[in-house]
N, CA, C and O atoms as CSV, one atom per row, in Angstrom:
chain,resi,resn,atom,element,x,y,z
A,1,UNK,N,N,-56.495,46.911,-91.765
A,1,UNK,CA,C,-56.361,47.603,-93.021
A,1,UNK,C,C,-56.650,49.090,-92.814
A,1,UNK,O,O,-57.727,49.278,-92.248
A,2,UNK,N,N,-55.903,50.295,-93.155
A,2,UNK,CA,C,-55.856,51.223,-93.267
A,2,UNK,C,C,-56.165,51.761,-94.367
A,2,UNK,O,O,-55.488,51.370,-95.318
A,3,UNK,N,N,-57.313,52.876,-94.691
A,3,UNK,CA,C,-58.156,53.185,-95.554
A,3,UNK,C,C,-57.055,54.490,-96.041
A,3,UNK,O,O,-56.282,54.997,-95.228
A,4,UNK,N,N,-57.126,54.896,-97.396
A,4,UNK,CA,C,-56.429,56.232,-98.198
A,4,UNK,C,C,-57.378,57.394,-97.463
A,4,UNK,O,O,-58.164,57.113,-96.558
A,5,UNK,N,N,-57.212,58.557,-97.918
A,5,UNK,CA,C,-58.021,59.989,-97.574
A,5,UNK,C,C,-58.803,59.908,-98.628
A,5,UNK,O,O,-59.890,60.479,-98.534
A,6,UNK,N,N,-58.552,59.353,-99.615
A,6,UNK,CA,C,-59.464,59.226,-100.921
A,6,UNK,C,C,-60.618,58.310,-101.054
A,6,UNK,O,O,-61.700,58.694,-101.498
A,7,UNK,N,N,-60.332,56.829,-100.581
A,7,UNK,CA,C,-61.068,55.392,-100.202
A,7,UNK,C,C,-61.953,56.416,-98.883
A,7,UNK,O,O,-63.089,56.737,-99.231
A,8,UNK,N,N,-61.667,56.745,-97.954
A,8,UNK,CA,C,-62.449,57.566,-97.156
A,8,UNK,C,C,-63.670,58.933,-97.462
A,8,UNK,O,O,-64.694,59.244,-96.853
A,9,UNK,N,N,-62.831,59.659,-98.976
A,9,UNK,CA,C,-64.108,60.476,-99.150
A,9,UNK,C,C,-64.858,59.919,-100.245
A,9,UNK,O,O,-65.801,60.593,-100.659
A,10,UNK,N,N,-64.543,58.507,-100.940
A,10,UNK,CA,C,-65.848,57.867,-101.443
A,10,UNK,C,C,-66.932,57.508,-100.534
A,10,UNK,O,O,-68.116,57.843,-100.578
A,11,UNK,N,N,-66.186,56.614,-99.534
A,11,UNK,CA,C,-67.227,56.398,-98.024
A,11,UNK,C,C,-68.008,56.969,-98.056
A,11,UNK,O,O,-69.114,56.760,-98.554
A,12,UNK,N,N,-67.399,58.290,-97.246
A,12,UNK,CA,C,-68.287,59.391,-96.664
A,12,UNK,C,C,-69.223,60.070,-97.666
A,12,UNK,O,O,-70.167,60.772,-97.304
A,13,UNK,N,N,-68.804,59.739,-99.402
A,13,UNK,CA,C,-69.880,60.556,-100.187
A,13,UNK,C,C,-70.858,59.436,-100.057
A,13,UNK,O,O,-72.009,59.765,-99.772
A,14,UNK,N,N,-70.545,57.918,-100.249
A,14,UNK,CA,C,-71.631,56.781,-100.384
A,14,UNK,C,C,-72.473,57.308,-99.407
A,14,UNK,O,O,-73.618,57.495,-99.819
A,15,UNK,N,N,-72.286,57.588,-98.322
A,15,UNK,CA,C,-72.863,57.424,-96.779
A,15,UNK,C,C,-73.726,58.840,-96.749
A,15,UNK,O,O,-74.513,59.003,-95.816
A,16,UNK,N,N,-73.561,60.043,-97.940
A,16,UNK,CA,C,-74.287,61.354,-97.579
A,16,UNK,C,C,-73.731,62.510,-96.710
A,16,UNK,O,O,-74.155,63.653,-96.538
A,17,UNK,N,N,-72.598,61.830,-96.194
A,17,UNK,CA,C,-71.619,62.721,-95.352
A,17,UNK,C,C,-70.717,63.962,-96.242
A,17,UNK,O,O,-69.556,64.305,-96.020
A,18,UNK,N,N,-71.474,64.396,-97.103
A,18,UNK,CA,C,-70.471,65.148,-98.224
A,18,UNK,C,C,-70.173,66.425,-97.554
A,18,UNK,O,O,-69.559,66.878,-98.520
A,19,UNK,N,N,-70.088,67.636,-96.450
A,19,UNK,CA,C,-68.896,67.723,-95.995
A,19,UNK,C,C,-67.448,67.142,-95.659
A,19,UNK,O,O,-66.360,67.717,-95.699
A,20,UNK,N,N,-67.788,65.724,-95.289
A,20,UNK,CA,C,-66.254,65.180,-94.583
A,20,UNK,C,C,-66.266,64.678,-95.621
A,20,UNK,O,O,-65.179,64.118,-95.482
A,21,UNK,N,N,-66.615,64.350,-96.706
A,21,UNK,CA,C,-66.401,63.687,-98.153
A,21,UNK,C,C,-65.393,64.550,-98.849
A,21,UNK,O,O,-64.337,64.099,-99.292
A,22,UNK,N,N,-65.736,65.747,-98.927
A,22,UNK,CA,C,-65.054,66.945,-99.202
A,22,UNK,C,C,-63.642,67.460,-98.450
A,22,UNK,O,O,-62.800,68.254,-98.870
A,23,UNK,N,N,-63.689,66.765,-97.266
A,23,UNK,CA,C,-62.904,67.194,-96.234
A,23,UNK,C,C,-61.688,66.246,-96.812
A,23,UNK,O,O,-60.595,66.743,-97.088
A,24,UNK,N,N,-61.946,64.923,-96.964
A,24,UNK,CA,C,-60.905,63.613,-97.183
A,24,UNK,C,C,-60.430,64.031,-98.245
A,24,UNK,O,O,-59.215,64.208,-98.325
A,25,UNK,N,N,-61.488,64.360,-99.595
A,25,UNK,CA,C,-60.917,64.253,-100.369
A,25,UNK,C,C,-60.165,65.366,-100.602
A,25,UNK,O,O,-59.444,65.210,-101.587
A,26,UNK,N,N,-60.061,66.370,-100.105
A,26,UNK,CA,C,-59.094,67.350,-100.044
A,26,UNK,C,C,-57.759,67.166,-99.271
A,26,UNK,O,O,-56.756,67.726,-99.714
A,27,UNK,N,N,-57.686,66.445,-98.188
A,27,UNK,CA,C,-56.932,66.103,-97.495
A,27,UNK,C,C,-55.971,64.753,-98.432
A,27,UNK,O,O,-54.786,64.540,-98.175
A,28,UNK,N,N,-56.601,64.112,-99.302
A,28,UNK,CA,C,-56.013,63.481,-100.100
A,28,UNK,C,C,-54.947,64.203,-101.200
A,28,UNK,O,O,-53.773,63.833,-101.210
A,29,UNK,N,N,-55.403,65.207,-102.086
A,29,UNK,CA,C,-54.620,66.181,-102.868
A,29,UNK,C,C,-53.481,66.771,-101.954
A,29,UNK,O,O,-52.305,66.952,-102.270
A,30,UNK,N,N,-53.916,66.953,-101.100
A,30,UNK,CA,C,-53.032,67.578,-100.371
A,30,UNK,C,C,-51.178,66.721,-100.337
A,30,UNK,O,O,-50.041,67.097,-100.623
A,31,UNK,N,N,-51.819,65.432,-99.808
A,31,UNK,CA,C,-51.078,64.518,-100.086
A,31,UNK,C,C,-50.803,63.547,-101.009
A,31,UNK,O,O,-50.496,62.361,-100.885
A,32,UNK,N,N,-51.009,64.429,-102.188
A,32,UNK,CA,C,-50.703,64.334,-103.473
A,32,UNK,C,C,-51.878,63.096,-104.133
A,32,UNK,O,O,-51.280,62.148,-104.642
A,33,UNK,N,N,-52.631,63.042,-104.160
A,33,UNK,CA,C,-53.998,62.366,-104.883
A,33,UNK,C,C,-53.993,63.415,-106.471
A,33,UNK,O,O,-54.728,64.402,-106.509
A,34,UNK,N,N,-53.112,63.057,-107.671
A,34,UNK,CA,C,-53.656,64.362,-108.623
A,34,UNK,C,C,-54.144,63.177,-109.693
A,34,UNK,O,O,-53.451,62.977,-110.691
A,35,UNK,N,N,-55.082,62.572,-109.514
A,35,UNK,CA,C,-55.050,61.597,-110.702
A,35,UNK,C,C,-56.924,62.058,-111.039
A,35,UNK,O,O,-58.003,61.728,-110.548
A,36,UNK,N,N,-56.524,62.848,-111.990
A,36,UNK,CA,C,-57.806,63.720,-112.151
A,36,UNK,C,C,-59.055,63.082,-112.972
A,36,UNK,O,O,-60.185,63.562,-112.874
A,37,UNK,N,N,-58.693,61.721,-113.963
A,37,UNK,CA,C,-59.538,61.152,-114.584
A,37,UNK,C,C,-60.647,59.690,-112.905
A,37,UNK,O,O,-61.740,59.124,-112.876
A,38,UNK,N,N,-59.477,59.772,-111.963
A,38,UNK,CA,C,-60.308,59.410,-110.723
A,38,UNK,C,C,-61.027,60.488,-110.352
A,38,UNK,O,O,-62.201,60.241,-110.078
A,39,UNK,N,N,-60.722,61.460,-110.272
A,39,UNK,CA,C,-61.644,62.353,-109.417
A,39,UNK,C,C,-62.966,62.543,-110.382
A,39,UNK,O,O,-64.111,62.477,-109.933
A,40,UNK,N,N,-62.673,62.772,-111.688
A,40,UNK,CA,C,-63.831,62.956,-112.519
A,40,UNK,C,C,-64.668,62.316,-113.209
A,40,UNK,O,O,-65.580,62.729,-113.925
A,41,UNK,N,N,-64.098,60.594,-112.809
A,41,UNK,CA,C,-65.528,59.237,-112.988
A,41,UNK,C,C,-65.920,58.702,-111.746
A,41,UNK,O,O,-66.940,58.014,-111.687
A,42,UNK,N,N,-65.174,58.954,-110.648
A,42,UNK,CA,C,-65.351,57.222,-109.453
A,42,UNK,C,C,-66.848,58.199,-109.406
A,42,UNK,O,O,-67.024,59.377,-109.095
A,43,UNK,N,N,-67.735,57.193,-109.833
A,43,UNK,CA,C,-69.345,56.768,-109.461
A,43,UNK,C,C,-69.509,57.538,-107.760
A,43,UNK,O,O,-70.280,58.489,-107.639
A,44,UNK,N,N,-68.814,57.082,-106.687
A,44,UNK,CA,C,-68.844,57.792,-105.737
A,44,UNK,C,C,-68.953,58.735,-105.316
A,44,UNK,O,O,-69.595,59.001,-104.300
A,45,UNK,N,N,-67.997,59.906,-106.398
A,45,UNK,CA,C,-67.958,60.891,-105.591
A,45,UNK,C,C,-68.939,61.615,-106.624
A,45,UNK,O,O,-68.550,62.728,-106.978
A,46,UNK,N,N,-70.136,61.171,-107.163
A,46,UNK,CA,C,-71.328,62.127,-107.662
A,46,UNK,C,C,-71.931,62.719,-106.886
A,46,UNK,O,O,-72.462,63.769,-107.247
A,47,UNK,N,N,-72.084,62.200,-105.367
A,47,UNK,CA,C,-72.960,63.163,-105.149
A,47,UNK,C,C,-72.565,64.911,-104.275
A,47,UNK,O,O,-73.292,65.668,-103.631
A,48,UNK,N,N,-70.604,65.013,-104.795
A,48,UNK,CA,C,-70.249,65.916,-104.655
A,48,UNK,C,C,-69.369,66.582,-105.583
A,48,UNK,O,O,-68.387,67.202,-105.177
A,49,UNK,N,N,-69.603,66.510,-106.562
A,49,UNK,CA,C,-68.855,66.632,-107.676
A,49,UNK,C,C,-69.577,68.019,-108.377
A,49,UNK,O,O,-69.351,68.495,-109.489
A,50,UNK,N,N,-70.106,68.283,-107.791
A,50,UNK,CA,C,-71.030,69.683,-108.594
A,50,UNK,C,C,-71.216,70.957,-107.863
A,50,UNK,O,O,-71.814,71.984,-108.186
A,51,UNK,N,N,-70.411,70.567,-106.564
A,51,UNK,CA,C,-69.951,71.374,-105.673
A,51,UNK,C,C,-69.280,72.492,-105.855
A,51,UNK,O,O,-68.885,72.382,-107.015
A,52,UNK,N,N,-68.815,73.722,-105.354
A,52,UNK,CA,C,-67.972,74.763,-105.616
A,52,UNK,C,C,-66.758,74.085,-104.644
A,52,UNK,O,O,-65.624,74.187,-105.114
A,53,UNK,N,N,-66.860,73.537,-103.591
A,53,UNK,CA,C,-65.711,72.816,-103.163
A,53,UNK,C,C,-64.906,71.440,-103.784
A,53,UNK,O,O,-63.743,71.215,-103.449
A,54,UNK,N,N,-65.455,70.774,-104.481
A,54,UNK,CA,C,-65.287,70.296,-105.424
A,54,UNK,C,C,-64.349,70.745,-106.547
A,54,UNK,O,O,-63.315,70.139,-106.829
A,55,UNK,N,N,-64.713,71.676,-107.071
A,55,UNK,CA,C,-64.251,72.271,-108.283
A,55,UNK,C,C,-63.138,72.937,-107.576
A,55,UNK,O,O,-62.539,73.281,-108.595
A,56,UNK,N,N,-62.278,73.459,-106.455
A,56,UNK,CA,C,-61.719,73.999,-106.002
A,56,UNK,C,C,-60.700,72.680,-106.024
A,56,UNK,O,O,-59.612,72.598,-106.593
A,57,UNK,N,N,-61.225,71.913,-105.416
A,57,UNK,CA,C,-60.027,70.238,-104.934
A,57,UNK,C,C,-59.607,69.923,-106.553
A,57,UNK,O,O,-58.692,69.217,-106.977
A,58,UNK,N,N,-60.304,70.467,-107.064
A,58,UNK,CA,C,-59.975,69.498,-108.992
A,58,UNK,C,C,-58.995,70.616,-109.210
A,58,UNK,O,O,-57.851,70.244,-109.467
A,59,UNK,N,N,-59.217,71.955,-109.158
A,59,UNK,CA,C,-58.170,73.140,-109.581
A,59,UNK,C,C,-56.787,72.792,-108.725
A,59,UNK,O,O,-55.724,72.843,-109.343
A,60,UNK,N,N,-56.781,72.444,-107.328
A,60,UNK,CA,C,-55.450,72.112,-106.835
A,60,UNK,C,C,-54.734,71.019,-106.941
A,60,UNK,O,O,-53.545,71.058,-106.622
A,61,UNK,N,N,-55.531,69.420,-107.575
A,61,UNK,CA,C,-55.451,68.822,-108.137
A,61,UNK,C,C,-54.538,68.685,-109.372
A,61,UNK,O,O,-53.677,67.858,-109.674
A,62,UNK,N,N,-54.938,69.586,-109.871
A,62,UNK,CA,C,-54.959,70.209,-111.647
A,62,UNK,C,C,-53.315,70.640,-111.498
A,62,UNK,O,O,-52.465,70.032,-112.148
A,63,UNK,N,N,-52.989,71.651,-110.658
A,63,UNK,CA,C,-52.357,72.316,-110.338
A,63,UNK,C,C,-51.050,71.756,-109.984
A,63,UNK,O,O,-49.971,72.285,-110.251
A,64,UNK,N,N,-51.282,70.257,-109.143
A,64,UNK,CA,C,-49.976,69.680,-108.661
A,64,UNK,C,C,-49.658,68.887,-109.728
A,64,UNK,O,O,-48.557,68.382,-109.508
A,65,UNK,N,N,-50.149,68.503,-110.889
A,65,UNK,CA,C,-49.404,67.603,-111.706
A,65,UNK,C,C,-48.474,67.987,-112.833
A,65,UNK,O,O,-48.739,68.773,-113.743
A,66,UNK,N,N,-47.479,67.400,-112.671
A,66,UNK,CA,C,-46.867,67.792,-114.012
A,66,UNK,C,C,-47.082,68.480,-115.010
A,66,UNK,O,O,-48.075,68.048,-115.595
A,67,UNK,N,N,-46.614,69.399,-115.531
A,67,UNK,CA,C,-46.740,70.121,-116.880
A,67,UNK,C,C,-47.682,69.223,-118.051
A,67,UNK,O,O,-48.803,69.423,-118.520
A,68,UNK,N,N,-46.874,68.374,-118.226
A,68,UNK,CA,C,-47.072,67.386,-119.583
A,68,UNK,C,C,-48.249,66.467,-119.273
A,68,UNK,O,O,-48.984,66.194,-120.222
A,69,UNK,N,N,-48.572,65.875,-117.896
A,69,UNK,CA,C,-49.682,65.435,-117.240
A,69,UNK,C,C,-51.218,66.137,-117.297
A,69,UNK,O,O,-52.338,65.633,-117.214
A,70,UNK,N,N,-50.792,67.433,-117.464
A,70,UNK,CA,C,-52.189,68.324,-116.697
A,70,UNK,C,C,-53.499,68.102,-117.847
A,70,UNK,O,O,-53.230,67.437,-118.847
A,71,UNK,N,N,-54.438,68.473,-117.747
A,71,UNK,CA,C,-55.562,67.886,-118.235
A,71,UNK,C,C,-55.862,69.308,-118.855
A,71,UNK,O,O,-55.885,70.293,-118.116
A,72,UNK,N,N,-56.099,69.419,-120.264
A,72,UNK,CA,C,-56.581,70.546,-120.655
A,72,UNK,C,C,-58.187,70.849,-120.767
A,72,UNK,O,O,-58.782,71.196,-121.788
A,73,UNK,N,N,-58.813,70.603,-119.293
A,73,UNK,CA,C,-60.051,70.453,-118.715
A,73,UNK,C,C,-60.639,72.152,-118.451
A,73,UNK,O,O,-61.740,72.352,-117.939
């Protein structure tokens, strides 16, 4: 079984690894992860969510979805 970039930076936030937590989950948006009500409950990624890198992955996030999609966050 092959893990997402996303399933990987919950991991790595569970685990305290929140650089490479940060790393996946950016690497996820990248490859299109824009589902922004995940990024802003999964329980997981609290303990990087208050981050300035964080808030950067949610703005490019933000950014790739549809007009009519986007979150007036």
């Amino acid at each position: 079984m092959k893990l997402t970039a996303d399933e990987l930076a919950r991991i790595a936030a569970l685990t305290g690894d929140r650089k490479r937590a940060l790393e996946f989950l950016s690497a996820a948006v990248d490859k299109g992860l824009a589902d922004i009500d995940l990024l802003e409950t999964t329980k997981e990624l609290d303990s990087i969510r208050k981050t300035d890198k964080f808030r950067e992955i949610m703005e490019k996030a933000r950014k790739s979805q549809p007009n009519e999609k986007r979150s007036s966050h």
